[in-house]
N, C-alpha and C positions, 0 to 999 in steps of 0.2 A: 489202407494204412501203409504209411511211408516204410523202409526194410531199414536198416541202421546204416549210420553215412557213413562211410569209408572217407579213412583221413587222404591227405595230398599223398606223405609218406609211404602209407600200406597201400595207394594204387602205384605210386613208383616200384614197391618191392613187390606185390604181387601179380598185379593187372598188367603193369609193361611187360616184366619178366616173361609171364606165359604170353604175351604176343610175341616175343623177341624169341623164346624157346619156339613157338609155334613155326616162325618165321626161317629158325634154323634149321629145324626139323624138315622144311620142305625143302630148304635147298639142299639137304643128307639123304634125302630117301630114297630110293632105290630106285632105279629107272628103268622095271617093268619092261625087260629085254630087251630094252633100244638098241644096244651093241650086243655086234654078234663078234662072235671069236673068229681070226682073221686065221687061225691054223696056227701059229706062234706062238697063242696065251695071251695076245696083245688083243685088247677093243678094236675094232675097227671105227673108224670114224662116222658119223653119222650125220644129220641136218644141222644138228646144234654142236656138234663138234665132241669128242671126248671130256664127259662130265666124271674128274675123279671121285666128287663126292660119294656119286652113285657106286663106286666103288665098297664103299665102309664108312660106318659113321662115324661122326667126331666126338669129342669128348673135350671136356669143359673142365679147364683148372683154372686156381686162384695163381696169378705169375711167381708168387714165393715156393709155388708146388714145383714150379719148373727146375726153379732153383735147388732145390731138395734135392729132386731127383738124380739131377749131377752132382752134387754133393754125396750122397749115398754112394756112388761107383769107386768113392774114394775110402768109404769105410772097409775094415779089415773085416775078414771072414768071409763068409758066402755071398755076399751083398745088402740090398737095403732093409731096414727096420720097419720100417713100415711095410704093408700088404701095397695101400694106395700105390705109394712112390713105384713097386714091384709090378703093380699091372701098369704102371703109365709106361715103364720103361718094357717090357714085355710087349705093348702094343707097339711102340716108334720103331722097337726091332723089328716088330712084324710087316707094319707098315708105315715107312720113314715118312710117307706124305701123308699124313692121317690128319684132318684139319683138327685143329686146337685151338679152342675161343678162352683166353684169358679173361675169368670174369674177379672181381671181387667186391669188397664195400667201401664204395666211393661216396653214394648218396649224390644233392646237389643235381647239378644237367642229368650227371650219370647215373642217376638211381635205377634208370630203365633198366641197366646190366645186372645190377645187385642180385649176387647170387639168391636162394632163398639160405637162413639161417641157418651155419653148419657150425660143429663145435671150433671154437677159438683154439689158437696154437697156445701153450701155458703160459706166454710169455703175456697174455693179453692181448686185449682188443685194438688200444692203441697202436701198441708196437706193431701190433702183426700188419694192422690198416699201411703203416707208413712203411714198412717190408714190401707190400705189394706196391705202393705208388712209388717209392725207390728202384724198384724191378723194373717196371715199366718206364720210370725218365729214365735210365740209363738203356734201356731198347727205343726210346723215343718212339714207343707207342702208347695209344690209348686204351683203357681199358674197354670190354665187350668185342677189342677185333679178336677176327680169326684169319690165321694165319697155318701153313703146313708146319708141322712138328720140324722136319728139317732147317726152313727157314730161322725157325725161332729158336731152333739149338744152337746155329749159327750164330745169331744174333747177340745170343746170352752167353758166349763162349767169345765171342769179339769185344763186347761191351763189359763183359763185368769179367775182371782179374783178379779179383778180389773181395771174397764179402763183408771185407772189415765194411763199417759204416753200415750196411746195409742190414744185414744179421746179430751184430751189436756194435757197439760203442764204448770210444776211450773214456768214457765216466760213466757209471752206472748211476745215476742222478736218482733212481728210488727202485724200489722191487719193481716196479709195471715197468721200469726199462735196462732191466739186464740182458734182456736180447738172449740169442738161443746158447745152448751153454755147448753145442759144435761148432759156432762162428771161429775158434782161437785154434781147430785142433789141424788145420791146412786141411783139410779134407775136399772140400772145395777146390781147392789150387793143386791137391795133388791129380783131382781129376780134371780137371780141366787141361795138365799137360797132356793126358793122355789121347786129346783131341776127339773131334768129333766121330770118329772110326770105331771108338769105345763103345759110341750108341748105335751108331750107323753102318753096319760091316759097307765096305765095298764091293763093287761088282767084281767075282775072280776072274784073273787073269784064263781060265779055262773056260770061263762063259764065255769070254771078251772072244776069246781066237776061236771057240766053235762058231760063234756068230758069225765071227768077222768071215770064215769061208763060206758057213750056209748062202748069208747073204750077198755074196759076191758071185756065186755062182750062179743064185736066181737073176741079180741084173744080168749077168750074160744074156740068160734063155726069155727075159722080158720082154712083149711086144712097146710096151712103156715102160719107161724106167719113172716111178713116183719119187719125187724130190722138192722140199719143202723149198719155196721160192727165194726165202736171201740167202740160204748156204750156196747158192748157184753165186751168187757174187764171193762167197765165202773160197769158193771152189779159185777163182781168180786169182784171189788172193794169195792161199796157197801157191798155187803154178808161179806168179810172181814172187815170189817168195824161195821158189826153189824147190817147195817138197814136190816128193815125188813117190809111187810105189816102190817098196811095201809099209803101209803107214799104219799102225794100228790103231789110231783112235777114228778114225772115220774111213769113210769110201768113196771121198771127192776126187783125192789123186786119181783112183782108179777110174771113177768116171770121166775125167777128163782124158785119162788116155785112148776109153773107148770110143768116145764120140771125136777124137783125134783122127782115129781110123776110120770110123763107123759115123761121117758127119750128121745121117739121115734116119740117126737113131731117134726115139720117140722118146720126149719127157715131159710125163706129166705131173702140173702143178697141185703139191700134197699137203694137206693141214699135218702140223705135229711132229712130230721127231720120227720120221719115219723110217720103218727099219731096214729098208733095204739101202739106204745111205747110215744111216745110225746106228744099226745096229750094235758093232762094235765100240761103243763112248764109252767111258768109264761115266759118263753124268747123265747115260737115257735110262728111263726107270720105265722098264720093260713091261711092267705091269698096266699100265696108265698110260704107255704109248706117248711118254712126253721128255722133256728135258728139264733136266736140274744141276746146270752147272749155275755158277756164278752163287755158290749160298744155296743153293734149291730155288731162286725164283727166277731164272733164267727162260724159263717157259712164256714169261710173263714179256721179258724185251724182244726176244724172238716172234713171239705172235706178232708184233705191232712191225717187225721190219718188216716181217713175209707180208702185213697187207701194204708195208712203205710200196716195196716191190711190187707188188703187184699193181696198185694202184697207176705208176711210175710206167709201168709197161700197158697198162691197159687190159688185164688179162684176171680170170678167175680160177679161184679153186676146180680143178678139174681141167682147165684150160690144158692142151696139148699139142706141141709143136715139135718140128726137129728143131734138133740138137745146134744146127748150123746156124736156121732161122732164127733162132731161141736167142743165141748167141750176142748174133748180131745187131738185135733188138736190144738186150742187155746195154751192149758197146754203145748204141747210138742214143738213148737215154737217160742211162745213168754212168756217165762220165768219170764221178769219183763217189765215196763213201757217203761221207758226211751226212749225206739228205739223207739216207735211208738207215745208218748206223747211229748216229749220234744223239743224245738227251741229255738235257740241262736236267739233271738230278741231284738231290743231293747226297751225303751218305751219313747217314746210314739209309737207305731205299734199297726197296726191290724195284726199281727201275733204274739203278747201279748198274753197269757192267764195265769192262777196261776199253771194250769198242765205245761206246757211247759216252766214254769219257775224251775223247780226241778229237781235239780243236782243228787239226787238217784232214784232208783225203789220205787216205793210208797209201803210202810209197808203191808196197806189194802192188796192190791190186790196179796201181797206173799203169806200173810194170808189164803184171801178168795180162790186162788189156789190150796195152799195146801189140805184146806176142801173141795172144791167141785172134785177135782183129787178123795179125799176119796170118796165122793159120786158116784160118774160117776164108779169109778171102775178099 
C-alpha cells in the first residue's frame, strides 16, 4: 500500500532543506586532526589547504536577524533584548569568520533554503518575508548563501544606512504593515556609526609588535624563508615605492633588505597569510592562518594571484629557490601588474579589491623592478 504523497511544497521545505542542511553540515564538520598546531596557535597547512570551517561551525539566520543584531548595539543599557541577537553577536566576537548561511521564506526556485517553521516577527508574515528579501537586495545577495560573519557585517554596514523603508514605512497602509516599532528610534544608525570595530575588536597594537619581532627574528635563523608567491611582487612594489624598514604592517621591507645582503637566501613558496611575512597585519586572523583585509574576503583574491604567480613563473606550492634566482625569474616574466593583480569585478564582490581595480601596471612596482633587476644583477 502506497505511504501518503508529499506535496511539491512540503518536499521544498522539508526534503530539500535536510539535504541542503546535510550538505552544510559536511562542509562544517570537523576535520578529525588534519592540522596540526604549527607552535603559534596557527593550523599548519595541509593537502587540501587550511579548511576554516573545520575550525567552528556555522550558524544559520534569517538576513533581518543580522539586521537586528546591529540595531541592538545601538539600544541603551546593557545591550540586546533578545537572548538570540546576544548569542549571535557573542559568537562573531568570538569568532569574526564564523560562516553564516542567510536563510529565510522565499518559496518559488528558492524553497530548497526555506528555513523549517520558526515563530514570525509580530509584525507579520508579510512584512517580515519582504524585511528579509529588502536585506538581501540591498547586499545584492541571494538567499541560502553562506558567507563569513565579517564579510556580511561589512556588507550590511556599506549597504544599508538606514532602515527607514526596510523595517517600516512612510504610510502604515493597515496593522500587517506597521513594521517594527524600533525602525524610528535611530538605533540602527547610531550603531552603525560606531563601525564595525563595535562587533569586531581589532588586532592590538601589542599583539601586532610582539609578532612583528617574534617573527622577524625567526626569518633571520630560517634555512627558508616561506612567503606566499604574489606578495614577492607585493614586496617590489613596496621597494619602488620607497618603503623601507621599520614598517609595521608587514615584513616585506625587511625581507628585501635581507636577500639585498643575503642574495643566496632560500625562499620558499607558501599557501596562506603566512606568518613569518604576516604576522604583524592588522587584517591576518591568526587563528585560521589567513587574510581578511579588503571587507574580510581578501583571502579570496589573494589565493587566485599566488596561483596567477605561480602559474606565470612555472613553479609550485613548496617550490624553493634563492632569493637572487627567484628574483630574476620574477623580473623576466612578469614585467608589470596587471595579469596577475587585476579583475573585472563588480561591487559590491568579494573579488573587489583596489589592486584589481587598476586599468595600468602599477608605477611602484616598474620602478622597484627596474632597481632591484640593478641589484640582483
Amino acid at each position: 500500500m502506497a505511504g501518503p504523497r508529499m506535496t511539491r511544497s512540503e518536499f521544498l521545505r522539508d526534503g530539500s532543506c535536510l539535504a541542503a542542511g546535510a550538505m552544510l553540515g559536511g562542509i562544517i564538520a570537523p576535520e578529525c586532526g588534519r592540522c596540526e598546531e604549527n607552535g603559534r596557535g596557527d593550523p599548519a597547512p595541509t593537502a587540501e589547504g587550511n579548511r576554516p570551517g573545520a575550525s567552528y561551525s556555522g550558524m544559520s539566520l534569517r538576513p533581518s536577524q543580522l539586521l537586528c543584531a546591529v540595531c541592538s548595539l545601538g539600544e541603551a543599557g546593557s545591550g540586546p533584548e533578545r537572548e538570540r541577537l546576544k548569542e549571535v553577536l557573542a559568537r562573531v566576537r568570538e569568532s569574526p569568520d564564523v560562516p553564516i548561511t542567510l536563510r529565510c521564506s522565499v518559496g518559488d526556485i528558492f524553497g530548497y533554503q526555506d528555513p523549517v517553521a520558526e515563530g514570525e516577527a509580530p509584525e507579520g508574515f508579510e512584512c517580515d518575508r519582504r524585511r528579509d528579501l529588502d536585506v538581501l537586495l540591498r547586499l545584492n545577495l541571494p538567499p541560502g548563501v553562506t558567507l563569513t560573519a565579517r564579510i556580511l557585517l561589512h556588507r550590511l554596514l556599506d549597504g544599508i544606512t538606514t532602515v527607514s523603508g526596510i523595517c517600516d514605512y512612510d504610510t502604515a497602509t493597515s496593522d500587517a504593515w506597521k513594521g517594527c516599532p524600533k525602525a524610528r528610534s535611530g538605533r540602527y544608525e547610531k550603531a552603525r556609526e560606531q563601525g564595525i570595530e563595535a562587533i569586531i575588536p581589532p588586532r592590538s597594537e601589542e599583539e601586532m609588535e610582539r609578532e612583528k619581532k617574534a617573527s622577524l627574528a625567526a626569518m633571520v635563523e630560517a634555512e627558508a624563508i616561506p612567503v606566499r608567491p604574489h606578495i614577492l611582487l607585493c614586496a617590489v612594489c613596496q621597494y619602488g615605492g620607497g618603503v623601507r624598514p621599520p614598517f609595521k604592517p608587514d615584513n616585506l621591507p625587511e625581507l628585501v633588505q635581507l636577500i639585498l645582503r643575503k642574495p643566496d637566501t632560500r625562499i620558499t613558496m607558501a599557501r596562506g597569510a603566512d606568518w613569518m611575512m604576516c604576522a604583524p597585519c592588522p587584517s591576518r586572523a591568526s587563528r585560521l592562518n589567513a587574510c581578511v583585509n579588503v571587507k574580510g574576503s581578501g583571502g579570496l583574491t589573494n589565493q587566485l594571484r599566488d596561483l596567477r604567480t605561480l602559474q606565470r613563473l612555472g613553479l609550485t606550492y613548496r617550490a624553493t629557490m634563492k632569493a637572487r634566482d627567484l628574483y630574476k625569474l620574477i623580473f623576466e616574466r612578469i614585467p608589470g601588474t596587471l595579469d596577475v593583480c587585476r579583475f573585472d569585478s563588480p561591487t559590491p564582490s568579494v573579488w573587489w579589491d583596489p589592486c584589481g581595480a587598476m586599468t595600468t601596471n602599477k608605477p611602484e612596482y616598474e620602478k622597484g623592478r627596474e632597481m632591484l633587476m640593478k641589484e640582483f644583477g
